[in-house]
MOPAC internal coordinates of N, CA, C and O (Angstrom, degrees):
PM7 1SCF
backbone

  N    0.0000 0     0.00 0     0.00 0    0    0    0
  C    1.4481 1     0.00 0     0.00 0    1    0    0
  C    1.5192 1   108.88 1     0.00 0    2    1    0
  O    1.2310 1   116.32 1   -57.27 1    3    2    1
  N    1.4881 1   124.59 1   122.73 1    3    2    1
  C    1.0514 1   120.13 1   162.13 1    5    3    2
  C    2.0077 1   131.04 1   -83.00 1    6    5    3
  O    1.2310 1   116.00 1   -32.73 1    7    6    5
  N    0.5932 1   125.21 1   147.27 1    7    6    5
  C    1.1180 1   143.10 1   157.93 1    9    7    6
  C    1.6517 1   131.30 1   -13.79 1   10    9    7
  O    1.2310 1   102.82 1  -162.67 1   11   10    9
  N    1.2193 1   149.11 1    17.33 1   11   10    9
  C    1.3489 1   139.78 1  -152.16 1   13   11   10
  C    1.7944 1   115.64 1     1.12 1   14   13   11
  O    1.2310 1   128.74 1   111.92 1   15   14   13
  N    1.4927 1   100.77 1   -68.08 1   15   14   13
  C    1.6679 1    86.74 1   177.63 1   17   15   14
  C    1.7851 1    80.59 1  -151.05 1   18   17   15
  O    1.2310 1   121.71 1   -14.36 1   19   18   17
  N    1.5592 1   114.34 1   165.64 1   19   18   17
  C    1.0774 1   136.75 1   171.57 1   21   19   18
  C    1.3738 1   114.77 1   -41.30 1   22   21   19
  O    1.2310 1   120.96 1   -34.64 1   23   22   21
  N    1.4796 1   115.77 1   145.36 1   23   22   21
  C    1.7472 1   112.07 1   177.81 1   25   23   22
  C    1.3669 1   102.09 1   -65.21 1   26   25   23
  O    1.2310 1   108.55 1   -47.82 1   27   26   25
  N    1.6940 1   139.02 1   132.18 1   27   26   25
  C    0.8120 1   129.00 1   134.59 1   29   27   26
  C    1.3297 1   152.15 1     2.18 1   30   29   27
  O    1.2310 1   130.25 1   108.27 1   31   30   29
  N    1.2851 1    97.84 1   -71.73 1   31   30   29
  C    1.7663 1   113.50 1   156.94 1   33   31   30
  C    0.9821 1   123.80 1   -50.61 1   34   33   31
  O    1.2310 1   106.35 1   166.79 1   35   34   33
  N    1.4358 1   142.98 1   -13.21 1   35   34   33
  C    1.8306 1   157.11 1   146.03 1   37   35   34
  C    1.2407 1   115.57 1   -74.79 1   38   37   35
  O    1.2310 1   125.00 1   160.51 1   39   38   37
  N    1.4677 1   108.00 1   -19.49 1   39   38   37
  C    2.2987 1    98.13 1  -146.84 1   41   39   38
  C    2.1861 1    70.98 1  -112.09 1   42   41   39
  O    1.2310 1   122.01 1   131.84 1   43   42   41
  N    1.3689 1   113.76 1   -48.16 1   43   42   41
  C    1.6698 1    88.63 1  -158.69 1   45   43   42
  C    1.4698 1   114.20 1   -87.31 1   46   45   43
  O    1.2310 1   104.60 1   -35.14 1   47   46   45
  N    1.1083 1   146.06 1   144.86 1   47   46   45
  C    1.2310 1   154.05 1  -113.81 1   49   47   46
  C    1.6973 1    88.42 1  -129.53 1   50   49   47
  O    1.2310 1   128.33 1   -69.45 1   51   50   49
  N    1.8165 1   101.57 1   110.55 1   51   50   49
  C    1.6102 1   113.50 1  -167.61 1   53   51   50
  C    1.2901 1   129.42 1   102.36 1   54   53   51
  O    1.2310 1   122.69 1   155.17 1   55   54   53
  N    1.5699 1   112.45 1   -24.83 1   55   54   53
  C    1.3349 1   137.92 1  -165.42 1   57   55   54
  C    1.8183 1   103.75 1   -76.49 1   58   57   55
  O    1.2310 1   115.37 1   159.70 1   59   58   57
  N    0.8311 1   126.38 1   -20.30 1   59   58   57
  C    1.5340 1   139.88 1   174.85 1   61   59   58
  C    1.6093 1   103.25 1   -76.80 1   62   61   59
  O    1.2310 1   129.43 1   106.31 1   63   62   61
  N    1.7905 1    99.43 1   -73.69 1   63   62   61
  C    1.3840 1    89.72 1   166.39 1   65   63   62
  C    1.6808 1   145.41 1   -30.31 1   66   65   63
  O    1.2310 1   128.62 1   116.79 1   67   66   65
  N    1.3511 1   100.99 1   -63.21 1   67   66   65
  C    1.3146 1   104.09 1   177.58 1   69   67   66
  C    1.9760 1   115.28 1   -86.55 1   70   69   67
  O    1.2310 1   118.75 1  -166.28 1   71   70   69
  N    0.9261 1   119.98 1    13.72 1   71   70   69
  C    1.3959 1   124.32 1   151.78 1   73   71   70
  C    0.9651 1   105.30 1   -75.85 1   74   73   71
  O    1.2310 1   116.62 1   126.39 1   75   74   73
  N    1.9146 1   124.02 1   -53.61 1   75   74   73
  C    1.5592 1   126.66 1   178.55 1   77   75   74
  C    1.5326 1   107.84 1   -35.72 1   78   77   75
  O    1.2310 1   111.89 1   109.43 1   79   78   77
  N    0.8952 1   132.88 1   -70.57 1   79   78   77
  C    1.3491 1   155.42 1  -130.99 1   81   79   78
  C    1.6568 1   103.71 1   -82.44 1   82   81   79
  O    1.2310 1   125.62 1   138.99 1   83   82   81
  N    1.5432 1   106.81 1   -41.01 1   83   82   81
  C    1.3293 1   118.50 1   176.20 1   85   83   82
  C    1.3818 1    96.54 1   -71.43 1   86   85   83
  O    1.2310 1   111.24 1   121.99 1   87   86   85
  N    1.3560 1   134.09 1   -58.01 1   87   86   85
  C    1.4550 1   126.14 1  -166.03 1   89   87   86
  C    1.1695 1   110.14 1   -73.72 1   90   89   87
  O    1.2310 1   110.71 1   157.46 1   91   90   89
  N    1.6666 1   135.07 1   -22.54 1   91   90   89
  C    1.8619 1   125.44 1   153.94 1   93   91   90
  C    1.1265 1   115.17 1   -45.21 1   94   93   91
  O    1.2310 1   117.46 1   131.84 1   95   94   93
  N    1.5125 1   122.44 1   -48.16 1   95   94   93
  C    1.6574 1   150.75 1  -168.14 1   97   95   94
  C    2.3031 1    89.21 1   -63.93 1   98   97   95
  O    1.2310 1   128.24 1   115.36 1   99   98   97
  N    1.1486 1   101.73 1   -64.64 1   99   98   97
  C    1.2075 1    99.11 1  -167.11 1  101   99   98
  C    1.8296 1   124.85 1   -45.50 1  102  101   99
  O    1.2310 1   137.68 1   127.58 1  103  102  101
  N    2.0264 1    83.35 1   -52.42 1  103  102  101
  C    1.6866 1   111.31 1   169.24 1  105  103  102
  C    1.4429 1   117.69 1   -41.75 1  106  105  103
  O    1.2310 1   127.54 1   123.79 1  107  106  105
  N    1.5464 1   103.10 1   -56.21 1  107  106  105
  C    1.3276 1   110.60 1   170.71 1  109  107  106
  C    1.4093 1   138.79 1   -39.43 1  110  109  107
  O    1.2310 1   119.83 1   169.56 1  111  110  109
  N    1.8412 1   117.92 1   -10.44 1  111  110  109
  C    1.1888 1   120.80 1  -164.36 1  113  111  110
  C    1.6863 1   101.38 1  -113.62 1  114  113  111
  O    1.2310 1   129.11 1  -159.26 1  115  114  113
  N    1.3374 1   100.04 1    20.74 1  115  114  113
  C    1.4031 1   105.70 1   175.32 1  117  115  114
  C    1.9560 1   118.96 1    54.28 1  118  117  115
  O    1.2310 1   113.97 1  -166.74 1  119  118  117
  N    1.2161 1   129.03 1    13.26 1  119  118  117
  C    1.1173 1   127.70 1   139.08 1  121  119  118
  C    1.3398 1   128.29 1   -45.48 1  122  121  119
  O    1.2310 1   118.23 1   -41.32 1  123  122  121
  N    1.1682 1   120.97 1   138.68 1  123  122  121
  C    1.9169 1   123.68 1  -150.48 1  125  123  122
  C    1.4555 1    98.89 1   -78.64 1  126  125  123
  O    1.2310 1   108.73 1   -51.77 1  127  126  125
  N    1.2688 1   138.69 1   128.23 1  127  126  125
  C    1.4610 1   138.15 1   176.92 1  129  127  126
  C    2.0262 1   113.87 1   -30.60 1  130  129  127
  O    1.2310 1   130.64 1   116.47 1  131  130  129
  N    1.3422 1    97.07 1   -63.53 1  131  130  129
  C    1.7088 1   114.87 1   145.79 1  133  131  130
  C    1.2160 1   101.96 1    -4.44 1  134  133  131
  O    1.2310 1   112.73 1    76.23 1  135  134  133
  N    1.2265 1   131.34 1  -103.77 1  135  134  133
  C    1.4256 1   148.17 1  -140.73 1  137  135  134
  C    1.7141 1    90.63 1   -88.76 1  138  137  135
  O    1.2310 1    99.88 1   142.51 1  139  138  137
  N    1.7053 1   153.97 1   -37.49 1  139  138  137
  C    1.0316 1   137.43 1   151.58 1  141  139  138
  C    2.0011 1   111.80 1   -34.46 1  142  141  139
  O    1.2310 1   130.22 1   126.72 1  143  142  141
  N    1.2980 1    97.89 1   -53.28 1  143  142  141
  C    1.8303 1    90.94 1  -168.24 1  145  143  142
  C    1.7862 1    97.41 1   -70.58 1  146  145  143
  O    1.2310 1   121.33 1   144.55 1  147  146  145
  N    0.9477 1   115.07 1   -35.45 1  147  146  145
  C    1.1374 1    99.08 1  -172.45 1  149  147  146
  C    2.5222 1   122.93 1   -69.45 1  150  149  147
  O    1.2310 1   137.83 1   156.11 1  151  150  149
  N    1.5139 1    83.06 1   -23.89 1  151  150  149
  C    1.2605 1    96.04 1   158.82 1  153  151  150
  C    1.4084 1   116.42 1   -74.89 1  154  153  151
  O    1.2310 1   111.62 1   144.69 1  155  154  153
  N    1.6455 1   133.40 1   -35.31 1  155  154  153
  C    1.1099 1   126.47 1  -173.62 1  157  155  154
  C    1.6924 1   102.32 1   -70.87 1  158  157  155
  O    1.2310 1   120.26 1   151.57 1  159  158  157
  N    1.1692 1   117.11 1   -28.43 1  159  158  157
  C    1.4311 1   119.46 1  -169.70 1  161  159  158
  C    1.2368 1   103.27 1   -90.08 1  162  161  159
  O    1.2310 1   105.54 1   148.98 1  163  162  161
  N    1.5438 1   144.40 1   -31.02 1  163  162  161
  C    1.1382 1   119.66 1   141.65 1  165  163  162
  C    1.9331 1   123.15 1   -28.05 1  166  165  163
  O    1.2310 1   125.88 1    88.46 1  167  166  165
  N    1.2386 1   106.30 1   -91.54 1  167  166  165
  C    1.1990 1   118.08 1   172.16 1  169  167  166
  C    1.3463 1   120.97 1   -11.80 1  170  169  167
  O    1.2310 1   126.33 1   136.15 1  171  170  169
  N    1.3702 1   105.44 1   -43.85 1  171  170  169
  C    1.7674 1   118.92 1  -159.72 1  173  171  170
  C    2.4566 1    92.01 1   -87.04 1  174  173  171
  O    1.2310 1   137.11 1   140.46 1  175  174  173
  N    1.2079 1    84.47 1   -39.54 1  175  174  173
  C    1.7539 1    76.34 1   162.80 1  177  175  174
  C    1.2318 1   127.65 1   -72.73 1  178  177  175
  O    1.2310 1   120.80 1   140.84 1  179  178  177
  N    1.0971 1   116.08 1   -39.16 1  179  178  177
  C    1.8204 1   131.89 1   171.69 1  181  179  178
  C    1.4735 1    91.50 1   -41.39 1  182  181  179
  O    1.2310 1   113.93 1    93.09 1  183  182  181
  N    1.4786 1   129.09 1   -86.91 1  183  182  181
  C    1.2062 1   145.75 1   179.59 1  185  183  182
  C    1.3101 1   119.82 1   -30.39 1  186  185  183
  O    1.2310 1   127.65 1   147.24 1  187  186  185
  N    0.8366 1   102.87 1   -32.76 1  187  186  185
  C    1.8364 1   119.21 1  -168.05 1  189  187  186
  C    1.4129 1   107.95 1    66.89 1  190  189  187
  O    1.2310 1   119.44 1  -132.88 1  191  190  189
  N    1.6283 1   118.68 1    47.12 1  191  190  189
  C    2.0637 1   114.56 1  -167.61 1  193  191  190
  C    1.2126 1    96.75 1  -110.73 1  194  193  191
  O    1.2310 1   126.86 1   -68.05 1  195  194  193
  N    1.7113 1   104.41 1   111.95 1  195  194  193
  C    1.3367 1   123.17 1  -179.59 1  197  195  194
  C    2.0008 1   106.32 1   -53.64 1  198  197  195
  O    1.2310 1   138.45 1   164.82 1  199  198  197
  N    0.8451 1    81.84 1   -15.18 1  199  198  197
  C    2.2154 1    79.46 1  -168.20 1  201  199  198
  C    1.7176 1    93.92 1   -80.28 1  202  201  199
  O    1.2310 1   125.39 1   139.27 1  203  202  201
  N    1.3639 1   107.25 1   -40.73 1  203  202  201
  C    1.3355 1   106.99 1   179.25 1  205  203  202
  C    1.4220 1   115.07 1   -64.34 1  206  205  203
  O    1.2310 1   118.07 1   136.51 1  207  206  205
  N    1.3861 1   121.27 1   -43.49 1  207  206  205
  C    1.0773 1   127.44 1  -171.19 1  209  207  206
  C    1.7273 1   108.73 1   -60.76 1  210  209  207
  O    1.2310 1   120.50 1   132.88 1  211  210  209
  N    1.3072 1   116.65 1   -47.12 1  211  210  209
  C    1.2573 1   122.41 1  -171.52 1  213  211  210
  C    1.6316 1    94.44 1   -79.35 1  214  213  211
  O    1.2310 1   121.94 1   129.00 1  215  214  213
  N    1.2492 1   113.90 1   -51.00 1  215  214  213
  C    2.3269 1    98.78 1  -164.35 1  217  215  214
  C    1.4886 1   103.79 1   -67.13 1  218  217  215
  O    1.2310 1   118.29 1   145.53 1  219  218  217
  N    1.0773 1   120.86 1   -34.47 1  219  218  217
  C    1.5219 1   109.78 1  -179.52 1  221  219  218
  C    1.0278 1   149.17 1   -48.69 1  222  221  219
  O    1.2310 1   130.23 1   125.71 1  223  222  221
  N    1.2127 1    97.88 1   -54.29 1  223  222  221
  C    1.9286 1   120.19 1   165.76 1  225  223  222
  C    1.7183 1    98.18 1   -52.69 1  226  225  223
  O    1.2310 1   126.95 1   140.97 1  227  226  225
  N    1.5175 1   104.24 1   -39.03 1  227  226  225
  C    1.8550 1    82.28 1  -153.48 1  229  227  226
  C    1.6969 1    91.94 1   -91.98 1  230  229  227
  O    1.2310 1   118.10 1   166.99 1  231  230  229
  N    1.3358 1   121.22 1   -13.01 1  231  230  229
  C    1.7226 1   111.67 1  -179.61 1  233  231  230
  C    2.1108 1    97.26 1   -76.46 1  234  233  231
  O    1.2310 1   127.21 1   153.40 1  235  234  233
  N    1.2485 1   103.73 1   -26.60 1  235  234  233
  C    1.8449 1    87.39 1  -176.82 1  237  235  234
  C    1.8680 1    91.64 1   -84.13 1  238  237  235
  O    1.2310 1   121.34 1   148.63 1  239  238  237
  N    1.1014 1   115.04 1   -31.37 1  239  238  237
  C    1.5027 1   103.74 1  -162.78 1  241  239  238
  C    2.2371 1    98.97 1   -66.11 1  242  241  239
  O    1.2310 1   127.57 1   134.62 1  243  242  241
  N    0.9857 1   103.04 1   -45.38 1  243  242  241
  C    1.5598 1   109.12 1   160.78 1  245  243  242
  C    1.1538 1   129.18 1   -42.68 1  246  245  243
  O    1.2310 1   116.56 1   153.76 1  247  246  245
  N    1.7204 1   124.14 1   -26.24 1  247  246  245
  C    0.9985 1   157.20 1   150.18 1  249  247  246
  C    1.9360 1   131.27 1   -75.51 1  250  249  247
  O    1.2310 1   137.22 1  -173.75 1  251  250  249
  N    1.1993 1    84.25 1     6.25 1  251  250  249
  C    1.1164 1    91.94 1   169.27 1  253  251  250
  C    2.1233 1   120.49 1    89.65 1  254  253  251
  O    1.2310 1   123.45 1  -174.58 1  255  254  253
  N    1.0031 1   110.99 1     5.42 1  255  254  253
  C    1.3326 1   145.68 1  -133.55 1  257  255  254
  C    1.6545 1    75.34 1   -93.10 1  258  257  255
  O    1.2310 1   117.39 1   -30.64 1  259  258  257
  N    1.5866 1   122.57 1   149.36 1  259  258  257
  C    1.2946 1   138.38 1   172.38 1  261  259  258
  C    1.4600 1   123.58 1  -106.69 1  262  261  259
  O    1.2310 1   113.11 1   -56.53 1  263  262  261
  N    1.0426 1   130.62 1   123.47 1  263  262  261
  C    1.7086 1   148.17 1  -176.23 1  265  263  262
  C    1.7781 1    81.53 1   -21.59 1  266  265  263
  O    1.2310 1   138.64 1    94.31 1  267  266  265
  N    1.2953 1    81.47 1   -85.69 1  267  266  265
  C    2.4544 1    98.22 1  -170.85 1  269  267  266
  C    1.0812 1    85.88 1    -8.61 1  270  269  267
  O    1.2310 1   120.48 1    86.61 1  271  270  269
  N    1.5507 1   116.69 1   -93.39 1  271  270  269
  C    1.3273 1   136.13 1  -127.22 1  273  271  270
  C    1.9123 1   104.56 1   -73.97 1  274  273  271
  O    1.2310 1   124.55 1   155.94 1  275  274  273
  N    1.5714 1   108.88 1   -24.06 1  275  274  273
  C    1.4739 1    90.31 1   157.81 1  277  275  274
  C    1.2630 1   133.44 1   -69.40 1  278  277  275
  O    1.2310 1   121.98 1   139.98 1  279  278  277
  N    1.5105 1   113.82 1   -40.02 1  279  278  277
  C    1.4284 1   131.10 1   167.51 1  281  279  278
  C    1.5135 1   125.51 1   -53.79 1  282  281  279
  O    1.2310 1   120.93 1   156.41 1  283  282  281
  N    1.0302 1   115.83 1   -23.59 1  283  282  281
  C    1.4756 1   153.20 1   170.11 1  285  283  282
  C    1.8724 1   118.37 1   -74.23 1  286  285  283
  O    1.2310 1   126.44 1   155.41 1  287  286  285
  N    0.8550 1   105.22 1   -24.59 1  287  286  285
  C    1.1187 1   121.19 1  -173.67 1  289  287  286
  C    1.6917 1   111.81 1   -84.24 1  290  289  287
  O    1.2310 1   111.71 1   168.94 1  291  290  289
  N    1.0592 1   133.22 1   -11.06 1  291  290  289
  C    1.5391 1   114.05 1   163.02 1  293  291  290
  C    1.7808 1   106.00 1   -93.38 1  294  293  291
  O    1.2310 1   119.50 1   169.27 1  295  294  293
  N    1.6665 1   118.55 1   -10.73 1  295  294  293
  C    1.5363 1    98.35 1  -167.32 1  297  295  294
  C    2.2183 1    72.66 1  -115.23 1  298  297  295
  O    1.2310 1   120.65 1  -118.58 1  299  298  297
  N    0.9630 1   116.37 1    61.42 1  299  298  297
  C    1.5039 1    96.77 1   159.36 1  301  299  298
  C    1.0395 1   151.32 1   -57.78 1  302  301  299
  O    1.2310 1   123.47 1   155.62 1  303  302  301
  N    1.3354 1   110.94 1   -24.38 1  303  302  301
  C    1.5712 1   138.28 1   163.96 1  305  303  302
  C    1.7106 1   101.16 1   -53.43 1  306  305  303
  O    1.2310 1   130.30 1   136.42 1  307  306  305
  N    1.1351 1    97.74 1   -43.58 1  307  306  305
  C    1.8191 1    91.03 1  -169.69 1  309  307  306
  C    1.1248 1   126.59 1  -103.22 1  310  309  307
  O    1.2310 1   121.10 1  -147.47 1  311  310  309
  N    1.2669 1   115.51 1    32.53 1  311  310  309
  C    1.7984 1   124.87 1  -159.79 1  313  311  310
  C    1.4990 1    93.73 1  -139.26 1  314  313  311
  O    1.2310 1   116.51 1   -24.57 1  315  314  313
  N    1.3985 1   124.23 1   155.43 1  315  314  313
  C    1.1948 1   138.02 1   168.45 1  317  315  314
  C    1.6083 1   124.61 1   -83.06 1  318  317  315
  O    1.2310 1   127.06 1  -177.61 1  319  318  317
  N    1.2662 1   104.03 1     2.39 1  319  318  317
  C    1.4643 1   120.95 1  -162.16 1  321  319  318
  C    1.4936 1   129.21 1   -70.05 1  322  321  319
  O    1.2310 1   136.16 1   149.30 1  323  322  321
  N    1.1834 1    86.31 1   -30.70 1  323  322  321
  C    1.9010 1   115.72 1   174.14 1  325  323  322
  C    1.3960 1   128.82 1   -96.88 1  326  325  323
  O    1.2310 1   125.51 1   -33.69 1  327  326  325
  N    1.5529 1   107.02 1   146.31 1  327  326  325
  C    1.4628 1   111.77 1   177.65 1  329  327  326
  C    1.8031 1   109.63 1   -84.51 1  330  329  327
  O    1.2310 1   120.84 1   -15.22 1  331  330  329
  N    1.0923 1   116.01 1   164.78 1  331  330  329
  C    1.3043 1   135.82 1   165.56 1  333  331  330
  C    1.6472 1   112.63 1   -34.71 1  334  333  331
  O    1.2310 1   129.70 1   122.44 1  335  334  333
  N    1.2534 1    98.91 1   -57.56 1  335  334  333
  C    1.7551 1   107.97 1   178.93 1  337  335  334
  C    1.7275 1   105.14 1   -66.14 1  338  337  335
  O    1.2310 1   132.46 1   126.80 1  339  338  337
  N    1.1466 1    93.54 1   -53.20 1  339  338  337
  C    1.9306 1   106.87 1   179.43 1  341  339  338
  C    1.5211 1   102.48 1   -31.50 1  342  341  339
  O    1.2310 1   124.11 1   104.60 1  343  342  341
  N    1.4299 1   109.71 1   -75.40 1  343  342  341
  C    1.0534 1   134.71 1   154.47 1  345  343  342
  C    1.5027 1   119.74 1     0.15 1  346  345  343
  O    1.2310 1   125.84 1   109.09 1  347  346  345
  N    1.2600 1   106.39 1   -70.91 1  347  346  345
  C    2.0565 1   116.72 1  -170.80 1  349  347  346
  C    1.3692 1    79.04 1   -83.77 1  350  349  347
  O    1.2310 1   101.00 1    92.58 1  351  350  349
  N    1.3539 1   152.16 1   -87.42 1  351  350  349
  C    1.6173 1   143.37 1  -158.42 1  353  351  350
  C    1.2261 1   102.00 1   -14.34 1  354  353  351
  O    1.2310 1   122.92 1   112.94 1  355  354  353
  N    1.8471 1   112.01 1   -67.06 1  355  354  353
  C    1.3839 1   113.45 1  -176.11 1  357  355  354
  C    1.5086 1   116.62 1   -65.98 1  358  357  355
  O    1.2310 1   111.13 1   132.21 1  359  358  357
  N    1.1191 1   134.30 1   -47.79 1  359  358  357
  C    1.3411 1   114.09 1   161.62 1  361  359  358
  C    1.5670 1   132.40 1   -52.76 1  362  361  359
  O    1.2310 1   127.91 1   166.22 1  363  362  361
  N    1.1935 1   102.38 1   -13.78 1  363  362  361
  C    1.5288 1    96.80 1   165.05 1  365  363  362
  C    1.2795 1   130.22 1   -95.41 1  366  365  363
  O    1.2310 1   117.73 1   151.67 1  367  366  365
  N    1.6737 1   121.92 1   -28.33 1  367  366  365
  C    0.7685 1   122.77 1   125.20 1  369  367  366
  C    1.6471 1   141.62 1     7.19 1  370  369  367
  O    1.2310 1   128.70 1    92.87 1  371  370  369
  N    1.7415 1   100.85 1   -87.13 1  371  370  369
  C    1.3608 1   101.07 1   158.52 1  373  371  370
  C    1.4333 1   141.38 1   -36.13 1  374  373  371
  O    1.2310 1   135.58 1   125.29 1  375  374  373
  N    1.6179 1    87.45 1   -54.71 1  375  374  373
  C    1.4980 1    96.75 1  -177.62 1  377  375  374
  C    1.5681 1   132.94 1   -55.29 1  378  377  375
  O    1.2310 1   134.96 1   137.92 1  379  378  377
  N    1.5830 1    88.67 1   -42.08 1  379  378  377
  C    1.5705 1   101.07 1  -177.24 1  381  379  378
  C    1.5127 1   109.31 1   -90.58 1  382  381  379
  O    1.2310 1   117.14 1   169.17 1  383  382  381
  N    1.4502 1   123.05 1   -10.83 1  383  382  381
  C    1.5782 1   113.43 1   158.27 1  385  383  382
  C    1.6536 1   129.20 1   -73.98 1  386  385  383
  O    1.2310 1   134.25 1   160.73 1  387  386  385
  N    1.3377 1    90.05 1   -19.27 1  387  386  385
  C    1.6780 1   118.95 1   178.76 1  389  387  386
  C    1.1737 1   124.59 1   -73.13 1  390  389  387
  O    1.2310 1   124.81 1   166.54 1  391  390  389
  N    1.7157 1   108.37 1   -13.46 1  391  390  389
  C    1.5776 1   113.36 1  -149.39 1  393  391  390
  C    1.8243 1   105.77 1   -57.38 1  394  393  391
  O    1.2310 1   106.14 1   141.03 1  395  394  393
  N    1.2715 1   143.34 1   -38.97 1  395  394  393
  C    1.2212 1   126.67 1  -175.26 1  397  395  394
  C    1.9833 1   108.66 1   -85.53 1  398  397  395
  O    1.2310 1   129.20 1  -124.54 1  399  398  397
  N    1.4667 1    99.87 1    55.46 1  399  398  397
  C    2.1367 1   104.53 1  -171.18 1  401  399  398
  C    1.2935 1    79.77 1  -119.76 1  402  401  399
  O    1.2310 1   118.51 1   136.62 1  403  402  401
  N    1.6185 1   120.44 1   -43.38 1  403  402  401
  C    1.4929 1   113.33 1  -160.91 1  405  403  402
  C    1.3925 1   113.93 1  -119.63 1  406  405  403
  O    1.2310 1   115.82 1    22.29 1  407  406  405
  N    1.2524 1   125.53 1  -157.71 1  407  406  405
  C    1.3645 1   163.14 1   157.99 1  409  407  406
  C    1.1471 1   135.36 1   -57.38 1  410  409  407
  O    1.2310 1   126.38 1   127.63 1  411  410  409
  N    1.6192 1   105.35 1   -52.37 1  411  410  409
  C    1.5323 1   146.65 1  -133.67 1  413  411  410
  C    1.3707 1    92.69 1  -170.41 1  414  413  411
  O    1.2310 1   111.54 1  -104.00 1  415  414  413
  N    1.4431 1   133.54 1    76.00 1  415  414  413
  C    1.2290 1   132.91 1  -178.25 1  417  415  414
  C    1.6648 1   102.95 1   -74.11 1  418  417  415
  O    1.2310 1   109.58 1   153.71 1  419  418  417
  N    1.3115 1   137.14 1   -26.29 1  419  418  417
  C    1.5668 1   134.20 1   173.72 1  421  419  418
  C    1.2113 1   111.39 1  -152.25 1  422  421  419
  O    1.2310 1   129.50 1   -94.01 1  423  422  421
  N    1.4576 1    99.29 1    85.99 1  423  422  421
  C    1.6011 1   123.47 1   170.94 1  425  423  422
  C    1.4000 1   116.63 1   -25.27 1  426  425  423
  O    1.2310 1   104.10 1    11.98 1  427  426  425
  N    1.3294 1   146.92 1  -168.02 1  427  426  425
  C    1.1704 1   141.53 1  -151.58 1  429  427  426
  C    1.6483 1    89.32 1  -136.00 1  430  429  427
  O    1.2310 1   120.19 1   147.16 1  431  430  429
  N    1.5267 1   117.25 1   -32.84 1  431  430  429
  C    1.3653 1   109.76 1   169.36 1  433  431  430
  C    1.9196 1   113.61 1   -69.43 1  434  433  431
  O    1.2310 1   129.33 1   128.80 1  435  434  433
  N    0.8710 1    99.63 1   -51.20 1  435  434  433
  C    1.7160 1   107.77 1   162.62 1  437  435  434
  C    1.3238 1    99.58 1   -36.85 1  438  437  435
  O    1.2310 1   103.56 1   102.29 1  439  438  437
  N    1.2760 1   147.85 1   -77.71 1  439  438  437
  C    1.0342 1   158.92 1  -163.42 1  441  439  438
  C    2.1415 1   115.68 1   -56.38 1  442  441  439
  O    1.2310 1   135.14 1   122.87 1  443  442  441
  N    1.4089 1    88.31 1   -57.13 1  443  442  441
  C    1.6380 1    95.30 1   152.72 1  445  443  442
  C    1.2952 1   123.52 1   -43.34 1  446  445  443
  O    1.2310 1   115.93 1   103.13 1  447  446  445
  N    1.3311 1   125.34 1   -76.87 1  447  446  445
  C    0.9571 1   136.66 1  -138.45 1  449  447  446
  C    2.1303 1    87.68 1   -79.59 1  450  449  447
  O    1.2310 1   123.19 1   149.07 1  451  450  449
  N    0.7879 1   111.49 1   -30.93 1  451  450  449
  C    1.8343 1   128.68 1   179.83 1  453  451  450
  C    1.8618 1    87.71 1   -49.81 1  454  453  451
  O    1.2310 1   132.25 1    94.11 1  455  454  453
  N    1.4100 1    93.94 1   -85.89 1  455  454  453
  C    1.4544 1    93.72 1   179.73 1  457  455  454
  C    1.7112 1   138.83 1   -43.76 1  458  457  455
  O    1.2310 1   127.74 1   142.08 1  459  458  457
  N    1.3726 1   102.71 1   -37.92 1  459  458  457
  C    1.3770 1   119.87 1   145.38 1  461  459  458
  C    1.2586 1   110.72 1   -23.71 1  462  461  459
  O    1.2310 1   127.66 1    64.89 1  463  462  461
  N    1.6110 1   102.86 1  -115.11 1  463  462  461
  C    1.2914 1   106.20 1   179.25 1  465  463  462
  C    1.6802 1   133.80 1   -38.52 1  466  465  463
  O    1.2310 1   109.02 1   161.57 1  467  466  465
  N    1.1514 1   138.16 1   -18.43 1  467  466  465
  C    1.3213 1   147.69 1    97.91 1  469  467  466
  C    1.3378 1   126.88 1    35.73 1  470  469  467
  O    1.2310 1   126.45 1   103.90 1  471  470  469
  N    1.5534 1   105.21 1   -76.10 1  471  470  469
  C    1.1888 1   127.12 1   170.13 1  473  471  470
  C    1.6920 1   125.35 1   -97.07 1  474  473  471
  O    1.2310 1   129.49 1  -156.67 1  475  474  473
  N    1.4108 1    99.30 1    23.33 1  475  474  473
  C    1.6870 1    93.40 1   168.49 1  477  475  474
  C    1.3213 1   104.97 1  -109.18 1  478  477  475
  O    1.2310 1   120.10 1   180.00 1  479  478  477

């Protein structure tokens, strides 16, 4: 299978860099690597980005990450699979990959429930 066009993050000049920088920035907030891949793989379905689609699964599965709970991962709302925190990541997630779907790209309950879980 080839490719449609080059990842971005290789072909534009800087674009590596400052992804880097965002994902130190991200690491840094002490969210479990786990629950980062599993947000990137949200995201990477939202998008429809084949690179995402393929590195993700195998950086959480490296991580210790479960068949279910990858497969599981676009209907999360409706699966038992996830924690509370899991949970708000992925809803935030959504929200802020979503931002031109709505209005109100991250509702204030989105936002609650973030901080919430947060603090347990």
């Amino acid at each position: 299978m080839t490719a449609r066009m080059g990842n971005p993050a290789l072909v534009v000049p800087g674009a590596m860099a400052g992804l880097s920088a965002i994902g130190k920035a991200v690491a840094a907030t002490g969210i479990s690597e786990r629950t980062l891949e599993l947000v990137h793989l949200r995201a990477g379905q939202i998008n429809a980005c084949g690179v995402c689609l393929d590195m993700h699964p195998k950086i959480a599965k490296k991580l210790g990450e479960t068949d279910e709970r990858l497969f599981a991962v676009a209907g999360w709302r409706d699966t038992p699979y996830f924690t509370e925190a899991e949970r708000s990541a992925l809803a935030l997630a959504e929200a802020v990959t979503r931002v031109a779907d709505r209005s109100d790209p991250v509702p204030d309950e989105v936002r609650r429930r973030v901080v919430l879980s947060r603090d347990r």
